[in-house]
Backbone as a ProteinNet text record, in pm:
[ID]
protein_1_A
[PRIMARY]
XXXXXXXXXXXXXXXXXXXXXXXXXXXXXXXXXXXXXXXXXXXXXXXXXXXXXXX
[TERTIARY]
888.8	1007.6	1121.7	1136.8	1234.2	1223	1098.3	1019.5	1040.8	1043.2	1106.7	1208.5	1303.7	1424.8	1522.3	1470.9	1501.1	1484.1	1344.7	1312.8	1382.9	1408.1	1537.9	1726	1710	1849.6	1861.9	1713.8	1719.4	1690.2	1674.2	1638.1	1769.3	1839.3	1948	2065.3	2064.2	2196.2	2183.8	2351.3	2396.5	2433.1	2380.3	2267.8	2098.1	2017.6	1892	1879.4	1818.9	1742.1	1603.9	1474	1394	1274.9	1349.3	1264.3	1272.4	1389.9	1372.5	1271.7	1294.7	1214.2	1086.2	1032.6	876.1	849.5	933.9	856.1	874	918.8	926.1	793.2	781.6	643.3	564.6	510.5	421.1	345.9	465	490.4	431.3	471.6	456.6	298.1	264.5	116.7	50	75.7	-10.6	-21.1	70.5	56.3	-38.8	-44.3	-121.3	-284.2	-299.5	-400.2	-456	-390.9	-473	-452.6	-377	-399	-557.5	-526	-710.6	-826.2	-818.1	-912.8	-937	-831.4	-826.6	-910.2	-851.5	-893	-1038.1	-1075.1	-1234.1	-1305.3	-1277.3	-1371.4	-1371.4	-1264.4	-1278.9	-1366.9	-1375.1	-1455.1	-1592	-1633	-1773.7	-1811.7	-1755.8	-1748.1	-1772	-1691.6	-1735.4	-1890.1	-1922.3	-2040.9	-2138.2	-2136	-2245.8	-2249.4	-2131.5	-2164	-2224.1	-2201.3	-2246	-2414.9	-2456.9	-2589.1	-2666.9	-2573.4	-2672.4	-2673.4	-2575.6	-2603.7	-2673.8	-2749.1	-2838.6	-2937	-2976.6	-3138	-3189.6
20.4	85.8	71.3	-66.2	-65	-48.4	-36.3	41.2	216.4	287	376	466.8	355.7	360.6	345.1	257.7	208.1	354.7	355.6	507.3	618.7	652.3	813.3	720.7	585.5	539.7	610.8	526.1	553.4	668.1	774.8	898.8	976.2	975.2	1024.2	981.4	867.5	806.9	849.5	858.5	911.2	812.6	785.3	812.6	772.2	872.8	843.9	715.3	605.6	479.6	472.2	551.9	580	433.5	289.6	184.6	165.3	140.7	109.3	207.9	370.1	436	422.9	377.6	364.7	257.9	178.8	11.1	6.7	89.8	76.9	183.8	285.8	399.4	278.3	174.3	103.5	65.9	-21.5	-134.7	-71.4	47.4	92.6	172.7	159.2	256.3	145.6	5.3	-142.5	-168.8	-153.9	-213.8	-126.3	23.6	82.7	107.5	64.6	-6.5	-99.4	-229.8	-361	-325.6	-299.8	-281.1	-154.1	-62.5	10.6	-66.8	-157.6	-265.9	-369.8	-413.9	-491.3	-455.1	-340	-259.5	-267.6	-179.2	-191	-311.9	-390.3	-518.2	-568.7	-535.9	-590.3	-523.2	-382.8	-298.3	-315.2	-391.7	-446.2	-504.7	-623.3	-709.2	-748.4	-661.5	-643.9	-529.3	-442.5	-397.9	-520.4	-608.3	-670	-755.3	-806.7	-883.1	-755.4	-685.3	-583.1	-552.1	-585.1	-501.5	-670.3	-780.4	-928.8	-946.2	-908.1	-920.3	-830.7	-725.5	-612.1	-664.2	-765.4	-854.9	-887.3
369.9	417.8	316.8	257.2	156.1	51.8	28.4	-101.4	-107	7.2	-9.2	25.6	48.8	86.3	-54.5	-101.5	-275.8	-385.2	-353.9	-450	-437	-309.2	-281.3	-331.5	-319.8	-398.7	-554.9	-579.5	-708.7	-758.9	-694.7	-753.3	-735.1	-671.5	-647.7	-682.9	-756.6	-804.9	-960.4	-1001.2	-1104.1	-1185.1	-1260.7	-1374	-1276.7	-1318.9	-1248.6	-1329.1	-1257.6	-1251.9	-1260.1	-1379.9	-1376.7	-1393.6	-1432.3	-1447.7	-1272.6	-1187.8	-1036.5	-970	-989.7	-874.6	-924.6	-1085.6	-1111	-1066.5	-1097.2	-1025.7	-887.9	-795.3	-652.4	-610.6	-728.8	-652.9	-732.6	-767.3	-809.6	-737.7	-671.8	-570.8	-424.6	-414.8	-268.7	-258.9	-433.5	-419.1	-405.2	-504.8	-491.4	-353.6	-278.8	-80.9	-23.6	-91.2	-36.6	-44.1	-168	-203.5	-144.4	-137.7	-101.3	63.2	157.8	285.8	289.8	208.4	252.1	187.2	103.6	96.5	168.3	294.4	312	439.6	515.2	635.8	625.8	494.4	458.5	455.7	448.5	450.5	593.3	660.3	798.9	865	835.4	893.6	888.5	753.1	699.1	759.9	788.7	816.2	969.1	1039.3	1184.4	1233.6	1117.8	1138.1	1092.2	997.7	1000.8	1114	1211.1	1315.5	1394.5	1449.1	1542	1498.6	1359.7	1352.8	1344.3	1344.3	1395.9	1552.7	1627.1	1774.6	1862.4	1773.1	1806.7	1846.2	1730.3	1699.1	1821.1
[MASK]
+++++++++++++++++++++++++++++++++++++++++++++++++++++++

């Protein structure tokens, strides 16, 4: 949220701030990253319990 709340600061302020809004779209693509990796493994993770309590 303050990741891109920061980026429309910085894109819109006079003089553009092009090191803040890249290191904030970094930042906000890295979170978005490791949360769908993170999701994914849980998801694994709960199918392999589900396909051992089948047995």
């Amino acid at each position: 949220m303050f990741l891109i709340a920061g980026m429309i600061i910085a894109a819109t302020s006079k003089p553009l701030v092009e090191g803040l809004f890249y290191s904030m779209l970094g930042g906000a693509i890295i979170i978005i990253i490791y949360t769908a990796m993170k999701e994914r493994k849980l998801k694994q993770e709960k199918r392999r319990e589900n396909r051992r309590s089948k047995k």
